[in-house]
N, C-alpha and C positions, 0 to 999 in steps of 0.2 A: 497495367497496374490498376487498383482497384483505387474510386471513386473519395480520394478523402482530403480532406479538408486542407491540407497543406497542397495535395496534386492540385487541387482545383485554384490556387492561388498562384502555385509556380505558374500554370499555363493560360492562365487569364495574364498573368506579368511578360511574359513572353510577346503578346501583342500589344498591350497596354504602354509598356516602356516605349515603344516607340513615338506614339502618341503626344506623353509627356516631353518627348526633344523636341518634335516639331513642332509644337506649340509653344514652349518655351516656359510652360508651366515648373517649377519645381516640385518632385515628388518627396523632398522634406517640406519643406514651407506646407501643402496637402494635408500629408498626413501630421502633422504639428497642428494645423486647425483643427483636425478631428480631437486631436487632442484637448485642444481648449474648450470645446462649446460642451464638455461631458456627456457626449455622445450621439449628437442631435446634430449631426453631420449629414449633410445630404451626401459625402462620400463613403457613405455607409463601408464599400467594397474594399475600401482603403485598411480594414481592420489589419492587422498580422496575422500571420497564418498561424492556426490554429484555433483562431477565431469563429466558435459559430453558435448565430444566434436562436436557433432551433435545439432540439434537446429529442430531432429524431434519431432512428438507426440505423447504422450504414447498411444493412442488409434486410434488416427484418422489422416491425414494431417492437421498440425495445421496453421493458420491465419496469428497468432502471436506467438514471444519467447522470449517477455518481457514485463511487466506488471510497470506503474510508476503511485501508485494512489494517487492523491491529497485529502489526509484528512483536511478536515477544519473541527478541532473538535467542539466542542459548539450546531451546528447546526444554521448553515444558512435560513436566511429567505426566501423563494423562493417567498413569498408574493413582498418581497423589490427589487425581484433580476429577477425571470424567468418567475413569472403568477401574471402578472396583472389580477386584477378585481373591475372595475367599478362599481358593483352593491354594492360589500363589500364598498367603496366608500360611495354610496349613503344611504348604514346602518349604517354610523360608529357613535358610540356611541350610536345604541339602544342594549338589551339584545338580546343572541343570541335566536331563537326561540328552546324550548324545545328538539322539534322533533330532533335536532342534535345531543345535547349531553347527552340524557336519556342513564343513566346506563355505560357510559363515567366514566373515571379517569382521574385526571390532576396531573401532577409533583405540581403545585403551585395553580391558580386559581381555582374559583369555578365555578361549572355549568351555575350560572348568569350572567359571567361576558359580558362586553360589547365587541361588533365590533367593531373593528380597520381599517379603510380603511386608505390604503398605500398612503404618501404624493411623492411619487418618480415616477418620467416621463419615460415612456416604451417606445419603438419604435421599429417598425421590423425592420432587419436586414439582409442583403444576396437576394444571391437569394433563400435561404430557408424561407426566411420572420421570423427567429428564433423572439421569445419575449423576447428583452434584458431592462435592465434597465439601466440611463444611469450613474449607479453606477460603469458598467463593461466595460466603452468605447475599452477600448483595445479587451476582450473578442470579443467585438459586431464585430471587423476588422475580426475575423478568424470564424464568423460564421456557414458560409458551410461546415467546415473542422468539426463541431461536429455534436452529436446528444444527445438530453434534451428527459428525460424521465420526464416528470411531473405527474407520476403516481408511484411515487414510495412509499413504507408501509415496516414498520415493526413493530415486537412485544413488543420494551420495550422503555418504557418512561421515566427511566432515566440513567443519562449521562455516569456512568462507566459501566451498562451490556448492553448500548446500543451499545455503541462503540466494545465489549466484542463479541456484536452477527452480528456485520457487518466484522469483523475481523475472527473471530473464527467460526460464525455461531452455538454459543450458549451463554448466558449470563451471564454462570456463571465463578465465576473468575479462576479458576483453571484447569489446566489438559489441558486444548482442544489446540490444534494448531491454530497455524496462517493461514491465506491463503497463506502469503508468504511463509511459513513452509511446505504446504500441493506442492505448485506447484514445489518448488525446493526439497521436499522427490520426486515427481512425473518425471521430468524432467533433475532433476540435474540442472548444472550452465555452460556457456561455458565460464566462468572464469576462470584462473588457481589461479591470482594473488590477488582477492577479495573475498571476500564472496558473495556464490549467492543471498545473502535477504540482503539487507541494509534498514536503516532507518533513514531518515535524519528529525530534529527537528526545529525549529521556535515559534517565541512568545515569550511572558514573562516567560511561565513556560510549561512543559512538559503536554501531556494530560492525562484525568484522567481516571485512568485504568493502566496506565504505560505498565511496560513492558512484564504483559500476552498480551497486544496487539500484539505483534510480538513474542510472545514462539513457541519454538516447540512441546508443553503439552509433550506428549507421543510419539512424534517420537522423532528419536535420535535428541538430542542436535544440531548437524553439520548447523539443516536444520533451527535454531532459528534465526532470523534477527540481523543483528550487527550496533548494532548506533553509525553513525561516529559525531564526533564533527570538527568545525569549527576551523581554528587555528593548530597550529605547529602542537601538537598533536591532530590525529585525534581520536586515539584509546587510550586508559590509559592505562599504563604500557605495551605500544608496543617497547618505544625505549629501547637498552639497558643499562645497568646500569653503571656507572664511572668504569673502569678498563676491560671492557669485549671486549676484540677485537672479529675481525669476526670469526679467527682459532679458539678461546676458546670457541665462541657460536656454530662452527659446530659442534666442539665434543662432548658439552652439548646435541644439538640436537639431534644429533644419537644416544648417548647413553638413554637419557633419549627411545626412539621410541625403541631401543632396549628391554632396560627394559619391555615397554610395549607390546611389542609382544610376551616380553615372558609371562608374564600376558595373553596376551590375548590364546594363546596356551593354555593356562593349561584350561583356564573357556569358549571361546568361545562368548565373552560377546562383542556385535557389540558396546556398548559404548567406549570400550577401540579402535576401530576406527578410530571413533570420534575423541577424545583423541591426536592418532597419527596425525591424520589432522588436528587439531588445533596446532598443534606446527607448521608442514607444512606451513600451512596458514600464522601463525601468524611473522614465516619466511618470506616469500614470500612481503607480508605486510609491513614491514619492511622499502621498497624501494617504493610498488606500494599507498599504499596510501595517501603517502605527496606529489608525485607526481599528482595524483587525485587530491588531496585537492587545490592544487598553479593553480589558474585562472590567472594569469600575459601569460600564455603564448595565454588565448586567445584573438583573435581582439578586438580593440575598440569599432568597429561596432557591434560586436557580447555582448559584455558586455554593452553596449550601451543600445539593443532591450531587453533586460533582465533587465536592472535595477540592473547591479549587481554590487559593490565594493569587488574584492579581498579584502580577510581577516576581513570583514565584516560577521557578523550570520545576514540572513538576507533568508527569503521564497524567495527573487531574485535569491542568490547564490545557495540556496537547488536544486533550477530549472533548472539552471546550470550543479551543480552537475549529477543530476539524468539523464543530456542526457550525460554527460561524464561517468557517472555509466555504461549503455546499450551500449553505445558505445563500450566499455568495454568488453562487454560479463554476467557480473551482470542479474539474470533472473527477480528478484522483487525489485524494490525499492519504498519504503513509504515515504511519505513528511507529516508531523503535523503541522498544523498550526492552534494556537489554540486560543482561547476570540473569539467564534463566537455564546456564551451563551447571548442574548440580550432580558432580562428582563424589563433591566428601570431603574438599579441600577445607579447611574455616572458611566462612562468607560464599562458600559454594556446595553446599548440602540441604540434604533434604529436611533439614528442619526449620534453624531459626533461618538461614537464606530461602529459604522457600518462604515461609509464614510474611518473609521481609513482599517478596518480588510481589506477593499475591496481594498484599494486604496494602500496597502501591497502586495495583490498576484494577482491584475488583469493584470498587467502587464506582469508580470514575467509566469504567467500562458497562455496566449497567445502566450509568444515569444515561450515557448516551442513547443506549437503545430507547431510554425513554421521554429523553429530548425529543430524540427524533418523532416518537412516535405521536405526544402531543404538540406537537409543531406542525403533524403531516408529512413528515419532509423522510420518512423511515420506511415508506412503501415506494418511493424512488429512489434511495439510497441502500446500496450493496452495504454491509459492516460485516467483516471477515476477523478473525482471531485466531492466532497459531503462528506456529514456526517452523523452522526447518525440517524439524523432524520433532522424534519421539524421544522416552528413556527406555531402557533394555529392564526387562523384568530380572534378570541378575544384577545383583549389588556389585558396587565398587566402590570398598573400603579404604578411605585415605586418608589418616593421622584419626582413624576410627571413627568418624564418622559416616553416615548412609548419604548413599550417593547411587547413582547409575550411570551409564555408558547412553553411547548416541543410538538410539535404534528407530530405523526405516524402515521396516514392516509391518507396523501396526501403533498409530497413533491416532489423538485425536483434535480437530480444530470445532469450529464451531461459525455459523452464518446467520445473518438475520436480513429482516428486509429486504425490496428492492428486486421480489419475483423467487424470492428463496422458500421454501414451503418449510415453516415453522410449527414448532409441537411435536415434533417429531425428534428420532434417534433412527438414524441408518448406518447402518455396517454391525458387524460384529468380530470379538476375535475369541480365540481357543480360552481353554479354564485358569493359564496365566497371562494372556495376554503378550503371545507373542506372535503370531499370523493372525491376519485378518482370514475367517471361516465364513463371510457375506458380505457382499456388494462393496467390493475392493474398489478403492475410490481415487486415483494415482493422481500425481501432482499435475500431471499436465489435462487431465480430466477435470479438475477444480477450473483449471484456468481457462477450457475453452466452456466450461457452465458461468464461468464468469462475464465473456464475453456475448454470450450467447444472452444473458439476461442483459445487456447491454444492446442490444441490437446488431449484434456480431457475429456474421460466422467467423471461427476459428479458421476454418480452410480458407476463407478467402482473403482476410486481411495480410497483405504480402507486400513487401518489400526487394525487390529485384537489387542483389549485393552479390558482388565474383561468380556473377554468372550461374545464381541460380536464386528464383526466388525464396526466401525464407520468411517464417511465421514464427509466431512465440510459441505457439509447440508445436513447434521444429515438424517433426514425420509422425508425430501422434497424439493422442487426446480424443473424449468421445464427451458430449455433452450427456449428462448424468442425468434423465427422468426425473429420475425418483427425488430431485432434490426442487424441481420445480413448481411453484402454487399450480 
């Protein structure tokens, strides 16, 4: 098993426990100290796993040592938003020609259905000449600072194992890890006071898949994402209860870590680790994440360029959040923001729902790239955008409104910082946009150039589960050049 951060903790504990019985030390009481002096612990080793105070990479010199990806679940229209075409235009409302989708599945439509050409005004932008739409005005300002793959593919077409397989890099719902799981088992976290995988939500409602999205299947628990909420409480059942001062929660702490190490002595079982580091954490937490949560302390200018209102649930504030996350030391943070499903329903078409979901995160998504970028904090931080998939260049007409179907063969996301080579546009697809025609860019390709600007080989980071090792993608993925400074 490869060298990471939680291995190196199980088996340093493995001889260490011993240690602590015959001497008669308590390994709560320990690590409860570490916890009070705010860091400055001569038991430094004592951290929980996951913990690590380096910001190297496990295989190689890494790019980057944090990761803030913009999930816009539903699946964005890249027709509406990043690849214009004219020709789709000049078809719109004939049947699409056979030759496309022979032997083709569709989530909803059928093989006949008609071409939809895009009623929305595109324009270059930058000196990259990016193709924006002018649905993204804010996006189109930090142009040069990204790079648009318009050739991106995957394998599933619909909305819970697709999100399942851009997350997990399989589709199915159970067991498998996260990515944010996979790179903090990998890397650890140079948090002490947070969890290294956070996940921050927006929308009307949570996305669909829930929370295998951010598991940790089959590695330990430690490394599973933790979803803060907006508001006092960011965490549920973090504060204490009526009557518990702090002297009575230390004791409880220690003892309870006590108990469990002696549990863990007897079985040797790395969950009861775990275990210990979540009461840790969930200490620690206590004090650091309501401070996190209270935006009043920053600028007006700054809450301004964001679009954010303190104490507001709002993709503004997530945006916020997530450069106050990495700031932090936090190694993955996930942002959902979700109704980007545009069929034709009301509240789910390509018009005023569209203008709605855009005119929600284009702001706020921009400021970030250029928080990050006057902070410095934007040339070691990954910031990824996209979802599951794509929309089908045939319309789907429902109570007459315009709308599309789910379509996996040619969409677009977008990357910035953190070792990603910006200014640029890579991939391309046919005169409607329905096959990708150059440097086809598949989902588990994204994800082993994500790990790889991480200091990551994708072949190596492995987890030994029923008797064979597995990787977050799985038996394939190639790290993508062309998308690298």
């Amino acid at each position: 098993m490869h060298d990471s951060a939680f291995e190196q903790f199980r088996l340093r504990e493995i001889t260490r426990r011993h240690f602590f019985r015959d001497c008669g030390v308590g390994l709560g009481a320990m690590a409860l100290g570490s916890l009070l002096d705010d860091g400055k612990s001569a038991h430094a080793d004592l951290q929980p796993p996951g913990f690590s105070p380096g910001s190297r990479g496990l295989h190689h010199d890494p790019k980057a040592k944090a990761v803030i990806f913009l999930f816009m679940a539903g699946g964005p229209s890249q027709l509406e938003l990043f690849d214009d075409k004219p020709k789709l235009r000049e078809l719109h409302g004939k049947v699409i020609p056979e030759s496309y989708v022979k032997g083709k599945r569709f989530a909803f439509i059928k093989s006949d259905a008609k071409l939809l050409g895009s009623v929305r005004k595109f324009a270059r932008h930058g000196e990259s000449g990016a193709e924006i739409s002018e649905l993204l005005p804010h996006l189109a300002g930090v142009a040069d600072d990204l790079c648009f793959v318009k050739s991106m593919a995957t394998d599933v077409f619909n909305h819970g194992p697709a999100k399942l397989f851009v997350n997990t890099g399989s589709p199915q719902f159970m067991g498998r890890p996260s990515m944010g799981a996979w790179v903090t088992y990998g890397l650890g976290s140079e948090s002490r006071n947070l969890p290294g995988f956070v996940v921050l939500q927006s929308g009307p409602r949570g996305p669909r898949g829930g929370a295998p999205l951010w598991a940790s299947g089959f590695l330990p628990t430690n490394f599973q994402g933790v979803p803060l909420r907006s508001g006092k409480e960011p965490i549920l059942n973090l504060e204490n209860p009526s009557g518990i001062n702090p002297d009575r929660q230390r004791e409880f702490v220690a003892t309870v870590n006590d108990l469990n190490a002696i549990r863990q002595d007897a079985t040797a079982d790395p969950e009861i680790a775990t275990r210990i580091a979540c009461y840790e954490m969930a200490y620690r937490m206590q004090s650091s994440a309501p401070e996190l949560m209270d935006l009043a302390g920053e600028t007006k200018e700054t809450l301004d360029l964001y679009g954010a209102e303190p104490g507001k649930h709002s993709f503004a504030n997530n945006c916020l959040l997530a450069r106050r996350l990495v700031e932090r030391g936090v190694r993955f943070v996930q942002l959902y923001h979700t109704d980007w499903d545009h069929h034709g329903n009301a509240g789910t078409d390509l018009a005023k729902s569209l203008d709605d979901r855009c005119r929600e995160t284009d702001r706020a998504s921009a400021a970030l790239i250029a928080d990050l970028k006057r902070r410095g904090l934007l040339d070691q931080t990954i910031v990824v955008w996209g979802g599951e998939f794509g929309r089908t260049p045939q319309g789907e007409d429902r109570e007459t409104l315009p709308g599309r179907d789910h379509h996996i063969d040619a969409y677009t996301m977008w990357m910035s910082g953190g070792g990603f080579k910006t200014g640029q546009t890579i991939g391309a697809t046919d005169e409607i946009g329905y096959y990708t025609v150059a440097d086809r860019v598949h989902v588990h390709d994204l994800q082993a150039t994500m790990l790889h600007l991480l200091g990551i080989d994708h072949l190596k980071l492995t987890y030994k589960f029923l008797g064979r090792n597995f990787r977050l993608t799985d038996v394939h993925g190639n790290v993508v050049d062309k998308l690298l400074a």
